[in-house]
Every structure is written in C-alpha cells, then in structure tokens.
C-alpha positions in Angstrom: -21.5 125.2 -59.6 -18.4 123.6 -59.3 -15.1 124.8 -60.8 -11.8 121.9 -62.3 -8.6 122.6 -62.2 -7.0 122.1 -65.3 -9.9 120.1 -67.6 -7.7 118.8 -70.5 -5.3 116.8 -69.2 -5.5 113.5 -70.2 -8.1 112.1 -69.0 -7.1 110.3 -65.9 -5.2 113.2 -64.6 -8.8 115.2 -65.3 -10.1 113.0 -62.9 -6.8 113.1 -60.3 -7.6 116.5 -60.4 -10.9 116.4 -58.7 -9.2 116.6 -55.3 -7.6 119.9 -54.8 -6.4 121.2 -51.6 -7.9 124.7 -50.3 -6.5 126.3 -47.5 -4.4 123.4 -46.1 -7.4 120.8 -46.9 -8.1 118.5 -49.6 -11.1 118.8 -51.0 -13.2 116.6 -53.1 -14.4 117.8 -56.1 -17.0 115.3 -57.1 -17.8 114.1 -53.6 -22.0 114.6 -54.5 -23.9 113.8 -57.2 -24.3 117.1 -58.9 -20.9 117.8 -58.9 -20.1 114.6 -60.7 -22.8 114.9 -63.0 -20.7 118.3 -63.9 -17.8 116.3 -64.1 -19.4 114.0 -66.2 -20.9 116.5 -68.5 -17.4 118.0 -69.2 -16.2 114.4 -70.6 -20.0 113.1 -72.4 -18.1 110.2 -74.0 -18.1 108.5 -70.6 -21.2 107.7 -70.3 -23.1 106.7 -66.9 -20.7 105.9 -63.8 -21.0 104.7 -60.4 -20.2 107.6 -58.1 -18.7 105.5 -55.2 -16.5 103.1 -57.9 -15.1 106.3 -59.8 -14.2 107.8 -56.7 -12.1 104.6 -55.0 -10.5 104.3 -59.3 -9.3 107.9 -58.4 -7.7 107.2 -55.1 -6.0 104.4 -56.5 -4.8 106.9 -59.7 -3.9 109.5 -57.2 -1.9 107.0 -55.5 0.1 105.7 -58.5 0.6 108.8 -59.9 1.9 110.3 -56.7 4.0 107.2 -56.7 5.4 108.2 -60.6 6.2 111.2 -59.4 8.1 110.8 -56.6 9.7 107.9 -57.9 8.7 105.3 -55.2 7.1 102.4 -55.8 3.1 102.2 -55.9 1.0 100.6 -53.8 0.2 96.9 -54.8 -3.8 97.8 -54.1 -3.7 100.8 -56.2 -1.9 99.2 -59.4 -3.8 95.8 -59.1 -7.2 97.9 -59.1 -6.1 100.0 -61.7 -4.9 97.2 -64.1 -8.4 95.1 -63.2 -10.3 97.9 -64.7 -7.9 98.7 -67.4 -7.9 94.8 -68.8 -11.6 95.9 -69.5 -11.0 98.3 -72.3 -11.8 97.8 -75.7 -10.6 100.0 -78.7 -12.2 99.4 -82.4 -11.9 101.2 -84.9 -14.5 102.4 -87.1 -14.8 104.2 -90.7 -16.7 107.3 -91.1 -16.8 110.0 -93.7 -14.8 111.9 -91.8 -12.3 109.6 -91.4 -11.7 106.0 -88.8 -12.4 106.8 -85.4 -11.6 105.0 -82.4 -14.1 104.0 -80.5 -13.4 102.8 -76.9 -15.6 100.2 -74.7 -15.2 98.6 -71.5 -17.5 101.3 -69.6 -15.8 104.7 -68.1 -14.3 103.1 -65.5 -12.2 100.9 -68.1 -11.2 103.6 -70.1 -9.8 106.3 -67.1 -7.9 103.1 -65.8 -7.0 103.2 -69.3 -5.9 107.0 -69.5 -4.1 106.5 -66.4 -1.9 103.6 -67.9 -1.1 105.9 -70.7 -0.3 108.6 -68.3 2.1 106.7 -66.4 4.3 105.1 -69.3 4.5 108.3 -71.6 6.4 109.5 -68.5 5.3 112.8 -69.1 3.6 113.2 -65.7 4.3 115.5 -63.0 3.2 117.0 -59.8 2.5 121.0 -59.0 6.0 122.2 -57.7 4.0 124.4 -55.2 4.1 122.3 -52.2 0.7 123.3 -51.4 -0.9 122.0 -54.5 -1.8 118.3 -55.3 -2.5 118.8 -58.8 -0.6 116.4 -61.4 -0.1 117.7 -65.5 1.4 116.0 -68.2 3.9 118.1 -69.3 5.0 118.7 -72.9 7.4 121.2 -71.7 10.2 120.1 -69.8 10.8 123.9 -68.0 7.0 123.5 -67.0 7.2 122.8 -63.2 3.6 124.6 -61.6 0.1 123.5 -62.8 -0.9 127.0 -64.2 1.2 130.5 -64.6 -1.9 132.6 -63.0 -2.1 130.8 -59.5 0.7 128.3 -58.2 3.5 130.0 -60.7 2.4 133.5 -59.8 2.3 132.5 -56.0 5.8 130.9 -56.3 7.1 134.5 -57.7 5.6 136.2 -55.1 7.3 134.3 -52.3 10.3 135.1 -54.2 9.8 138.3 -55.0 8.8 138.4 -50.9 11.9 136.5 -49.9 14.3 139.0 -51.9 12.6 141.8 -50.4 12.9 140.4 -47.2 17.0 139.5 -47.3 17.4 143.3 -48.6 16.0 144.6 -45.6 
C-alpha cells in the first residue's frame, strides 16, 4: 500500500505531492493504477480520472509551483495547460439542511487546476527547505520552513546538531 506525504494540503499541492524523492530519486507516487485508485480514494469527491491526464496536470502544477517558489517565471506550457483545465470549473451553490454547499463541476481534472490556481495566488505556497525534499505546503505559519517536524525538520537538526559537534572537535 502506498504511503502520501502530507494529505491535506490543498488539494493541488496533495497531488504535487505524489512525487517524492527517496534516496536521491524522485519517485512517483501514483505511477500505477492501484496506487492512484488509493490516491483517489483519499479525495472521493473527485470522481473517475484519467491516469495519464492527471499525471501530465501534475507536472505542469509541479512546474508552476516550483516556479512560485523560487520566484522565476513558469513555463508557458505548464500555465497555459493549467489555465485550460481550470476555465472548466464550475462552482454552484446548493441549499441543504445543513446549510449551502458548494458543489464544484468541470470533472477532477478542472477542479485540481482549480486548487492549483488558488494555491498560487493566496501566496501561501512554499517548498521543503531540506534540499533533499520536493515537497511543497501551504504555510499558515510564516516560521514554518520544512514539510513536517518528524522527518525533514528533525533531519535538519541533526545535521546541525552534527555540524556543531563536528566544529568542537
């Protein structure tokens, strides 16, 4: 079964997140069937999705936000695909007992194009500060610089901690 790295980011940035890098290599997350049906499973209101499509939508998020991030421009591929898929989305609103609820159409592809939108002009997107990690968060902390405290923060201490030692000697 296949493990995400940080499911609950919004959702664009869940799916950025399906390429992680292990032991100097990227690795695709969802690169078979079964492990997208997992992804899938983990975000239900998506519905069915082309495997191949979702995959070249991700490069093309993983491209702009690495772009965001490092303050460059984005590639005119990635942006134009994005924004094709985006125009697609739909939001309605409907009235239920509990409440109105959004609903969103367009099909999946529309609404992570969507996400990723969102993402990029909250401007609260950033990258892993471990060099070794391609993950991207959106922050709601400004001091928050790693993806999570129990692997990239806690391996960023210990090169400190290994540095210090290191200098003492």
């Amino acid at each position: 079964m296949t493990t995400f790295a940080l499911v609950g980011e919004p959702l664009a940035v869940d799916l950025a997140n399906t390429v992680v890098r292990l032991r100097g290599r990227d690795v695709d997350l969802i690169a078979d069937d079964e492990a997208l049906t997992a992804w899938l499973d983990l975000h239900p209101n998506l519905g069915a999705v082309d495997g191949d499509e979702l995959r070249e939508l991700r490069e093309a998020i993983r491209e702009v936000f690495r772009s965001a991030v490092e303050g460059r421009p984005a590639s005119p591929d990635a942006t134009m695909s994005i924004n094709q898929a985006a125009h697609r989305c739909l939001a309605t609103l409907s009235s239920t007992s509990d409440g109105p609820v959004v609903e969103w159409g367009g099909g999946a592809l529309a609404v992570i194009a969507r996400s990723a939108v969102e993402v990029v002009a909250g401007a609260s997107l950033r990258g892993c500060a471990n060099h070794d990690c391609v993950l991207f968060f959106a922050h709601g902390d400004e001091r928050r610089k790693f993806c999570d405290t129990k692997t990239c923060a806690n391996r960023a201490r210990q090169a400190r901690h290994r540095e210090k030692q290191h200098t003492q000697t």
